[in-house]
PyMOL commands that place a pseudoatom at each C-alpha (Angstrom):
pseudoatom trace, name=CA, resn=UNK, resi=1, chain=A, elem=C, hetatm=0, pos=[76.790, 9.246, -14.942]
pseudoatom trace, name=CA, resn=UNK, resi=2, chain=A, elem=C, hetatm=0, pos=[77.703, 5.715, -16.284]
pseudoatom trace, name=CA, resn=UNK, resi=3, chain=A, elem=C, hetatm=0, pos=[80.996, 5.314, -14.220]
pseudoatom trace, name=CA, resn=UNK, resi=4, chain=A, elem=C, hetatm=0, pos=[78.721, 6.715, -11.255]
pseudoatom trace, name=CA, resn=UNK, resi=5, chain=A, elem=C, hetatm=0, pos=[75.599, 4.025, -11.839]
pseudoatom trace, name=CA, resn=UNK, resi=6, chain=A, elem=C, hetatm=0, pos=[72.876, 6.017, -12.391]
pseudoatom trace, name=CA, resn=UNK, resi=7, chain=A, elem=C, hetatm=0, pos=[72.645, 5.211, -16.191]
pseudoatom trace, name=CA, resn=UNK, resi=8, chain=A, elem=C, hetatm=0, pos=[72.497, 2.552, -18.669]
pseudoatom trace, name=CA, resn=UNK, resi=9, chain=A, elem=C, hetatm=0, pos=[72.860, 3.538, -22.110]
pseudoatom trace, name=CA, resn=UNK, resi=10, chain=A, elem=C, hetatm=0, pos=[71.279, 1.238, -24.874]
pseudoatom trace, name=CA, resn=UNK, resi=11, chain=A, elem=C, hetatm=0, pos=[73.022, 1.222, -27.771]
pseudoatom trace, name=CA, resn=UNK, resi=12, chain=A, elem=C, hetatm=0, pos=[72.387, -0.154, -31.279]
pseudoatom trace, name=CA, resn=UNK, resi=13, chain=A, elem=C, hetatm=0, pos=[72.407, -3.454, -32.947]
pseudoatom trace, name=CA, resn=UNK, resi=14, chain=A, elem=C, hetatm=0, pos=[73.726, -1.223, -36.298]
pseudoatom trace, name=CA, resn=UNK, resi=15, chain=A, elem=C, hetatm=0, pos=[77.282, -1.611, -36.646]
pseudoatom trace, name=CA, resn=UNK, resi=16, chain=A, elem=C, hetatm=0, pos=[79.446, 1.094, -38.062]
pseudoatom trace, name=CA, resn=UNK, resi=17, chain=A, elem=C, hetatm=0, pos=[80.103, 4.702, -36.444]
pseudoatom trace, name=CA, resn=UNK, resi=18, chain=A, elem=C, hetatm=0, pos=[76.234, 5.001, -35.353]
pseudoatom trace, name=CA, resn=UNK, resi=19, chain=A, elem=C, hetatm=0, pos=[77.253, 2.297, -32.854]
pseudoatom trace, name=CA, resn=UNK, resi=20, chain=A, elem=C, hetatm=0, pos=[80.250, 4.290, -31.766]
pseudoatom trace, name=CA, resn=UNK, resi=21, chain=A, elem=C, hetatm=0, pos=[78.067, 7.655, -31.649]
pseudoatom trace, name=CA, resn=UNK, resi=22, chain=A, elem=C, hetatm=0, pos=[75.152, 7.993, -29.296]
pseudoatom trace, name=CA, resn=UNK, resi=23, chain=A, elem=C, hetatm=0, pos=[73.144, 5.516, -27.753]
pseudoatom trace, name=CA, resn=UNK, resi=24, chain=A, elem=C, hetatm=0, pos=[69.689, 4.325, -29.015]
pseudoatom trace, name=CA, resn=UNK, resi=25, chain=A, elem=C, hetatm=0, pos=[67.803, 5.369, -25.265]
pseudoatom trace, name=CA, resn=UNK, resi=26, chain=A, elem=C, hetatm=0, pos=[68.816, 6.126, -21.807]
pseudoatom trace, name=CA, resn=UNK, resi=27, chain=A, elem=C, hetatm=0, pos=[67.666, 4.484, -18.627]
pseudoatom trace, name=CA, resn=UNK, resi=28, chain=A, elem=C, hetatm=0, pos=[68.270, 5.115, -15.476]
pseudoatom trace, name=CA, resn=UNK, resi=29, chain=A, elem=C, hetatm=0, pos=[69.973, 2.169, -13.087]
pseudoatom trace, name=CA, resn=UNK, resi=30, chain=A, elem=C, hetatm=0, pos=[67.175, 0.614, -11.398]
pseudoatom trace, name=CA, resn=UNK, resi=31, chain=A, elem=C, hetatm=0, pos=[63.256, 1.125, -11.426]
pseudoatom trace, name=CA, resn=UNK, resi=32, chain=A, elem=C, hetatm=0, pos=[64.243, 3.011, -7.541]
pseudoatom trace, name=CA, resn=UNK, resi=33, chain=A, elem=C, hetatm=0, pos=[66.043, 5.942, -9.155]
pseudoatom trace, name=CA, resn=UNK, resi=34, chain=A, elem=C, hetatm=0, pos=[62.733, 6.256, -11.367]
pseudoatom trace, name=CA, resn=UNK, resi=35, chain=A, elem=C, hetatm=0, pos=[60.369, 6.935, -7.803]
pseudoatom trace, name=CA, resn=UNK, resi=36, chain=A, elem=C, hetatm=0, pos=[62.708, 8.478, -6.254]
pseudoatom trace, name=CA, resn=UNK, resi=37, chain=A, elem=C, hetatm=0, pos=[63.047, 11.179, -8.882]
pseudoatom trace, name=CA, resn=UNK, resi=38, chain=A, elem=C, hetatm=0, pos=[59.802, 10.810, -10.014]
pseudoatom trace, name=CA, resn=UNK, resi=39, chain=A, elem=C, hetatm=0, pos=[57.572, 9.283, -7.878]
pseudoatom trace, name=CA, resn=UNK, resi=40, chain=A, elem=C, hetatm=0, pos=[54.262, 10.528, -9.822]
pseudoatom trace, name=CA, resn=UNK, resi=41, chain=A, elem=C, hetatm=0, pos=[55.677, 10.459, -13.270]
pseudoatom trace, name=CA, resn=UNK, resi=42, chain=A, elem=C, hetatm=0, pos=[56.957, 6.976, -13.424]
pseudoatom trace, name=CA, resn=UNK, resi=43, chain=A, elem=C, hetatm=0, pos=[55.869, 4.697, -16.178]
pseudoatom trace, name=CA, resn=UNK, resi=44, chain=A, elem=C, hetatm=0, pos=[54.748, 1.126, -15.451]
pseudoatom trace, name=CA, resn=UNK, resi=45, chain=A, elem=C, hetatm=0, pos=[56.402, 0.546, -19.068]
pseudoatom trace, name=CA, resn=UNK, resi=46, chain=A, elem=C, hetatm=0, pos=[59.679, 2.320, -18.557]
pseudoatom trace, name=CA, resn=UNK, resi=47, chain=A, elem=C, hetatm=0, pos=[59.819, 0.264, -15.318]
pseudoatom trace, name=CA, resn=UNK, resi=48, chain=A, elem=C, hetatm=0, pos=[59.704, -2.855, -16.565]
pseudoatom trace, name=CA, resn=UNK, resi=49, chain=A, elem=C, hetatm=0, pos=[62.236, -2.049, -19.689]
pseudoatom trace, name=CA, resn=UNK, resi=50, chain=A, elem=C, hetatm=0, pos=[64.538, -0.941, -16.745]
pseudoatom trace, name=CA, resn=UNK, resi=51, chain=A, elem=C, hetatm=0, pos=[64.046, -3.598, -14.731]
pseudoatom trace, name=CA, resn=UNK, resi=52, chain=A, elem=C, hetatm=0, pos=[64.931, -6.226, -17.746]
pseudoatom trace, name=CA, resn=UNK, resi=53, chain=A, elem=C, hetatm=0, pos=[67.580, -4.309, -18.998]
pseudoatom trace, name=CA, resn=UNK, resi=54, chain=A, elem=C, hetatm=0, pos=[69.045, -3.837, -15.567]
pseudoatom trace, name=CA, resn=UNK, resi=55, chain=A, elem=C, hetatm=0, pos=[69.148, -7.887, -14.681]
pseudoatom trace, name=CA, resn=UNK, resi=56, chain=A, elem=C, hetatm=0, pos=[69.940, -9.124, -17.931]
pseudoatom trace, name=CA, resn=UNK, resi=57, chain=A, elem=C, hetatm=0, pos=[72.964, -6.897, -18.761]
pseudoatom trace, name=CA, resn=UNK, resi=58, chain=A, elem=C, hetatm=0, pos=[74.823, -8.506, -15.508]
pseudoatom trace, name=CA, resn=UNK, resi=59, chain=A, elem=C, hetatm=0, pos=[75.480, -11.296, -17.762]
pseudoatom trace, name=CA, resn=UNK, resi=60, chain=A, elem=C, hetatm=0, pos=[74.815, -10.496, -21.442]
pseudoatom trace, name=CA, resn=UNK, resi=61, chain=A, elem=C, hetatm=0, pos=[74.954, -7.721, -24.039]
pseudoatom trace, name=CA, resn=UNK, resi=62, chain=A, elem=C, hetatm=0, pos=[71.779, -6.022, -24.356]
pseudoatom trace, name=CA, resn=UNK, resi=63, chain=A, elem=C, hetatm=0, pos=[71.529, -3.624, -27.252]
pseudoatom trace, name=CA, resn=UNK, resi=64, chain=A, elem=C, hetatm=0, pos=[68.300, -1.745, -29.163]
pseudoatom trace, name=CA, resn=UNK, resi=65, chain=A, elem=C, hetatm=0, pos=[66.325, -3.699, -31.860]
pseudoatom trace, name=CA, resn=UNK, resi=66, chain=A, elem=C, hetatm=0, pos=[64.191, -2.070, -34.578]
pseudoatom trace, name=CA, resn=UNK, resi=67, chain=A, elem=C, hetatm=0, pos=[61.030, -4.210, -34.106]
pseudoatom trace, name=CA, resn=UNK, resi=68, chain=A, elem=C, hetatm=0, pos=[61.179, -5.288, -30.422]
pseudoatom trace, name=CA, resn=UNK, resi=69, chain=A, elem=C, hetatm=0, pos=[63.084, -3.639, -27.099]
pseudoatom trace, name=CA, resn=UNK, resi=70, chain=A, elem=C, hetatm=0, pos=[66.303, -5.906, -26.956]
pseudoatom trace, name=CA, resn=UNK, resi=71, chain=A, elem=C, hetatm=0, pos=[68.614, -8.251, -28.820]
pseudoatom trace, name=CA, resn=UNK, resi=72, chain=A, elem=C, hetatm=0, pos=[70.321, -10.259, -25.830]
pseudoatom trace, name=CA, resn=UNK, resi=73, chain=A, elem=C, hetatm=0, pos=[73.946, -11.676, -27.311]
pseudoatom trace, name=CA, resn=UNK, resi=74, chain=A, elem=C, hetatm=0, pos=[73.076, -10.858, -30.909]
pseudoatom trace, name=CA, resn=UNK, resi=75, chain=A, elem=C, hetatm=0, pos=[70.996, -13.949, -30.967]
pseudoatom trace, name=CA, resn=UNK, resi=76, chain=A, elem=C, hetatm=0, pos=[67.721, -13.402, -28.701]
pseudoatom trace, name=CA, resn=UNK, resi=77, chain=A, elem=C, hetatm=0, pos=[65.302, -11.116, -29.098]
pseudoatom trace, name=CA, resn=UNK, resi=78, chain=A, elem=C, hetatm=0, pos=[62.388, -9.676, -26.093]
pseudoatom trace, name=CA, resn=UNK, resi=79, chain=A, elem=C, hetatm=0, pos=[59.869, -7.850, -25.721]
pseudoatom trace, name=CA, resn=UNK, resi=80, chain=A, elem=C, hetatm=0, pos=[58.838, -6.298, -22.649]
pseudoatom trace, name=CA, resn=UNK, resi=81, chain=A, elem=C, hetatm=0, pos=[55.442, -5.694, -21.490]
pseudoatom trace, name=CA, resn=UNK, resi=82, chain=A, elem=C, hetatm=0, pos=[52.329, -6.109, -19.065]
pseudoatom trace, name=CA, resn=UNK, resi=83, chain=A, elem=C, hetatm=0, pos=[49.853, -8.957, -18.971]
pseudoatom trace, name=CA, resn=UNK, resi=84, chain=A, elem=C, hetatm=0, pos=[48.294, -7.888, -22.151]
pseudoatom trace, name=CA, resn=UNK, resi=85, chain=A, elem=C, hetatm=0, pos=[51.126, -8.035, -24.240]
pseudoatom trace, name=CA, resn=UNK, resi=86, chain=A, elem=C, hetatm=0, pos=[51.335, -10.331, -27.509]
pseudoatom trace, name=CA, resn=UNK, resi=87, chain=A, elem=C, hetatm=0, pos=[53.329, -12.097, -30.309]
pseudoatom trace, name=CA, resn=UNK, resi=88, chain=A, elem=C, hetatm=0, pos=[52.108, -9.942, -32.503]
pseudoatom trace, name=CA, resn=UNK, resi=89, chain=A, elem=C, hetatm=0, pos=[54.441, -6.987, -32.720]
pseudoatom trace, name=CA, resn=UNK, resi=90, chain=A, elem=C, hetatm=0, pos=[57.440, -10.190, -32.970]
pseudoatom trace, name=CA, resn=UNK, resi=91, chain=A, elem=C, hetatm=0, pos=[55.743, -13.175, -34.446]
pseudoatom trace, name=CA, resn=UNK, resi=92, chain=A, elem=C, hetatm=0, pos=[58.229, -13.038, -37.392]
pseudoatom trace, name=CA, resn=UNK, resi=93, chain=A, elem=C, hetatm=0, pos=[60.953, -12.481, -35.720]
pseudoatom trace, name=CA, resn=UNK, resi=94, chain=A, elem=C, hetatm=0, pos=[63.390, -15.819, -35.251]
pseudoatom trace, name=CA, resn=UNK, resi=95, chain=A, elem=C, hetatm=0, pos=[64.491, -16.568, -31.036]
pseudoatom trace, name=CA, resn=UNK, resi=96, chain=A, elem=C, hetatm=0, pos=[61.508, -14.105, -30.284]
pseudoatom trace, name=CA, resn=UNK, resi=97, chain=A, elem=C, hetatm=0, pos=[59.847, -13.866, -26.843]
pseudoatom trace, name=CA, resn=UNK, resi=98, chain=A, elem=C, hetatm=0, pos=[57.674, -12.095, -24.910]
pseudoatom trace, name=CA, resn=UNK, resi=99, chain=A, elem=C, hetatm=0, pos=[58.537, -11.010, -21.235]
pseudoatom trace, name=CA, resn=UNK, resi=100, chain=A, elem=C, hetatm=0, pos=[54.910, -9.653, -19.448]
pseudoatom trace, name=CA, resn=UNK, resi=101, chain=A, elem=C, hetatm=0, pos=[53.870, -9.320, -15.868]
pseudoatom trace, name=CA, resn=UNK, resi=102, chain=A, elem=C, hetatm=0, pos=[51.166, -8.761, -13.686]
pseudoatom trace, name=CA, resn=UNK, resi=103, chain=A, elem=C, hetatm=0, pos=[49.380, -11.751, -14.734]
pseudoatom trace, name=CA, resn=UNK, resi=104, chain=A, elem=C, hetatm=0, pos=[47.126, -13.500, -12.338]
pseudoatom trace, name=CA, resn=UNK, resi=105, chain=A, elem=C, hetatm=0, pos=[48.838, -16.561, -10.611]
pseudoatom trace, name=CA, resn=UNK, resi=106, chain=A, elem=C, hetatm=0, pos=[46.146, -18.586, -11.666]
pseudoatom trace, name=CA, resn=UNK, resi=107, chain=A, elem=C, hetatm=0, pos=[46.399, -18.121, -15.058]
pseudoatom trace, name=CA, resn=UNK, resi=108, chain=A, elem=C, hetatm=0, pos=[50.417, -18.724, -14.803]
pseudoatom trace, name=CA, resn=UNK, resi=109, chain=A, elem=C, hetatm=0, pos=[51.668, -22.128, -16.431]
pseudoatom trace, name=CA, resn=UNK, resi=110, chain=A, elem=C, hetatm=0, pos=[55.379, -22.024, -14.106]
pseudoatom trace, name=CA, resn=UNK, resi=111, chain=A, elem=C, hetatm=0, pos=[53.524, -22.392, -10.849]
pseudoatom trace, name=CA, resn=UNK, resi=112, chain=A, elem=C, hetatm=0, pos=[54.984, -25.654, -9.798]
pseudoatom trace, name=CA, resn=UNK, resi=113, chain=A, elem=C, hetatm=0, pos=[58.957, -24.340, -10.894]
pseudoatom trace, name=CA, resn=UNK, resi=114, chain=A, elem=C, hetatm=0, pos=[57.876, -20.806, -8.909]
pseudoatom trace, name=CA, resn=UNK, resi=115, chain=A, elem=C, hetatm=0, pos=[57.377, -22.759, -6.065]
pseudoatom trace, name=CA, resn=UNK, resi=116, chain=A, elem=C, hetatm=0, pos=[60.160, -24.961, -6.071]
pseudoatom trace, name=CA, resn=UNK, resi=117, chain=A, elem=C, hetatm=0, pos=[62.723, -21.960, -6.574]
pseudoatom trace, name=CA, resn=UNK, resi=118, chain=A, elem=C, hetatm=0, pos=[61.624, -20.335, -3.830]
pseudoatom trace, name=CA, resn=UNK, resi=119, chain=A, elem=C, hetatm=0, pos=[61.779, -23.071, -1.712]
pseudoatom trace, name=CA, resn=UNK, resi=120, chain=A, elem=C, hetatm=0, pos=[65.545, -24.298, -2.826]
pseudoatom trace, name=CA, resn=UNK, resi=121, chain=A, elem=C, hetatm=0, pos=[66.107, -20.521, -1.972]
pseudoatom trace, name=CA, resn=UNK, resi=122, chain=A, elem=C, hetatm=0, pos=[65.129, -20.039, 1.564]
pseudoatom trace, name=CA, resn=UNK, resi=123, chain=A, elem=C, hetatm=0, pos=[66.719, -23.309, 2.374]
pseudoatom trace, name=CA, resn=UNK, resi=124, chain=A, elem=C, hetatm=0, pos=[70.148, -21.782, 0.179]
pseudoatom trace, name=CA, resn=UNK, resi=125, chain=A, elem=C, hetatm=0, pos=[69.704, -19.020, 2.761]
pseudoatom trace, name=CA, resn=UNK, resi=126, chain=A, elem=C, hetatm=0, pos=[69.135, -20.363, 5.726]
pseudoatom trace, name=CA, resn=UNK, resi=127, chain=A, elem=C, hetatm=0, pos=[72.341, -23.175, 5.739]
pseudoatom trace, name=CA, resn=UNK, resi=128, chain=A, elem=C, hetatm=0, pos=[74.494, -19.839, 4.665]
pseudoatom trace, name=CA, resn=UNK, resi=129, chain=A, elem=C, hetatm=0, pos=[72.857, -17.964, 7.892]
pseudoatom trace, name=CA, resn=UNK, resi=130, chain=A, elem=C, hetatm=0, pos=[73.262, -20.568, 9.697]
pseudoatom trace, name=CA, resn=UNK, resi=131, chain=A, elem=C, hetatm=0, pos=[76.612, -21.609, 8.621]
pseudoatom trace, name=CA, resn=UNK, resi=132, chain=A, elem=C, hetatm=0, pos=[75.673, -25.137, 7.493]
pseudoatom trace, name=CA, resn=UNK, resi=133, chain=A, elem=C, hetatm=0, pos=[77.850, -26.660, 4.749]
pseudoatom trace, name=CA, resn=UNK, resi=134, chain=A, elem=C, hetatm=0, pos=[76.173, -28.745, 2.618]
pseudoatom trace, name=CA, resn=UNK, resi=135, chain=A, elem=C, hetatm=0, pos=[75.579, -30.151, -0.793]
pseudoatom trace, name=CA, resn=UNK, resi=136, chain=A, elem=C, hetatm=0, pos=[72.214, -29.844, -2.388]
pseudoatom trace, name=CA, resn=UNK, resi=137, chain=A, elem=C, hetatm=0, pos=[70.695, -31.960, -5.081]
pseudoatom trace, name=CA, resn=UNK, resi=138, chain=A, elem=C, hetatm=0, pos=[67.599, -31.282, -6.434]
pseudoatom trace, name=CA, resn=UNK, resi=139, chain=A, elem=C, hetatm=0, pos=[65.934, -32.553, -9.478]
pseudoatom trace, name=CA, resn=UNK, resi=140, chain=A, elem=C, hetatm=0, pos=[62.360, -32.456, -11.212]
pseudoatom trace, name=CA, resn=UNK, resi=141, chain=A, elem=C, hetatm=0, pos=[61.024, -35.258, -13.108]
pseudoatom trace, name=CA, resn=UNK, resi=142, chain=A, elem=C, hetatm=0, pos=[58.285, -33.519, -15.247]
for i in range(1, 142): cmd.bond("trace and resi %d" % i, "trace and resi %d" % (i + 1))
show_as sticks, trace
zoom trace
């Protein structure tokens, strides 16, 4: 079910034959497999953890930490979770971070870098519809 894409398998961050063995969880692909299998049943939590460990894989390794959800490349460590998710479970952990959502705009302190992604983005898009070649520069001065 790997080969096919309907999987991910975490494994460990413990080396040895437990690496070699059986993976620490199972998730499926992407957060669509989870409605369309189980519309009713699917967890906001699970979602996100797939979600993250679905974009983040494409171009690092992703294994299972003890204390947290993922070690990215051995070196970072996340935690996944909704708007009221804390340090706390992580605080002593070294290249820690939190990853929430569903936090009010407002409240949000990347506003400004939001904004201007999405903006170099449709303009990306539209000179490739459109068949415009050209160079971009962009730069931010705060």
């Amino acid at each position: 079910m790997k080969e096919a894409q309907l999987i991910m398998l975490l494994k460990s961050n413990k080396k040895g034959v437990s690496y070699l063995t059986k993976p620490e969880k199972i998730y499926l692909q992407n957060t669509n497999l989870m409605v369309a299998f189980a519309r009713d049943a699917a967890d906001s939590g699970s979602a996100r953890e797939t979600f993250f460990l679905n974009q983040v894989s494409r171009t690092g390794t992703v294994l299972d930490h003890p204390e947290a959800d993922f070690t990215v490349n051995d070196r970072y460590v996340f935690e996944v979770g909704g708007k009221n998710k804390s340090m706390r479970q992580i605080k002593n952990l070294e290249n820690a971070w939190v990853v929430s959502d569903n936090q009010p705009f407002s409240l949000r302190s990347d506003k400004g870098v939001l904004w201007e992604n999405f903006l170099i983005s449709e303009r990306m898009k539209a000179n490739h519809y459109n068949k415009q070649r050209c160079k971009l520069f962009f730069w931010r001065t705060t």
